[in-house]
N, C-alpha and C positions, 0 to 999 in steps of 0.2 A: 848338201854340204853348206854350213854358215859361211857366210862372206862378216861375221864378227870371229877375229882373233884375242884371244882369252890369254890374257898375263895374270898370273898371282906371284907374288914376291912376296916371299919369308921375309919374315921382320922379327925372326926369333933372334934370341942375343947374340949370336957366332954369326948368321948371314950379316945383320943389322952392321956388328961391328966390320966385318970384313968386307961392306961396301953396298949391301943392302938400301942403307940410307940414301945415296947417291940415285941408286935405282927408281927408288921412290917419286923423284921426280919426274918419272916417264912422262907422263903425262904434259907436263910443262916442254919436255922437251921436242916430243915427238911434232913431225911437221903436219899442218894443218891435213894435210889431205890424207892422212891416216888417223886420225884422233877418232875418227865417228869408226871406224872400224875397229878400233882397240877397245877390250875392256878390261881395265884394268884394277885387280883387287890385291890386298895384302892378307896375308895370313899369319898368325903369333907364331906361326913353326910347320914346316913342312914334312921336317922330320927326317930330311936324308940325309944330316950331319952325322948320326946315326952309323951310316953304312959308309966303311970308308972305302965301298967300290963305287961309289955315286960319285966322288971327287970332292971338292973342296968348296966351301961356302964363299959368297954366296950361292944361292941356289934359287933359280926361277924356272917356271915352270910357265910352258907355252903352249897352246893347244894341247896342253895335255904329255908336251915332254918336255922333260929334265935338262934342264942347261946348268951346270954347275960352276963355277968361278967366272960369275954372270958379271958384268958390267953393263953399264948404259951403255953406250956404243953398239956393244953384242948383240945385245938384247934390241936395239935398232934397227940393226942391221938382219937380224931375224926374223922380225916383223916386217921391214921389206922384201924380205924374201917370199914370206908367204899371202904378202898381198898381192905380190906379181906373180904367184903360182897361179 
């Protein structure tokens, strides 16, 4: 098991608009002692806007699951979670 937790963020136009942008600053945001564990990529579209059983955009994806009407904060507070797992 990686001890790196993997963020991608939809930067397609529905995420982007609906708060995507915001997200994008993880990086900036997140506190020092989780930066070297996070890697963080954006993607032009995830594609789950698509299905509207995945929920609502934004949409990030985190070790490989789906967080949908993602915020910074969330998306935080998720990645605390799984570095303290």
């Amino acid at each position: 098991m990686s001890d790196t937790i993997k963020v991608v963020i939809c930067s397609g136009t529905a995420c982007y608009v609906m708060g995507a942008s915001d997200i994008l600053l993880l990086e900036e945001e997140l506190p020092a002692s989780l930066r070297e564990r996070v890697q963080i990529e954006g993607c032009t579209c995830l594609g789950y806007c698509k299905d509207s059983g995945r929920g609502k955009a934004p949409f990030v994806e985190i070790d490989g699951v789906v967080m949908s009407s993602a915020t910074l904060p969330k998306v935080i507070a998720r990645i605390r979670e799984l570095a303290d797992a």
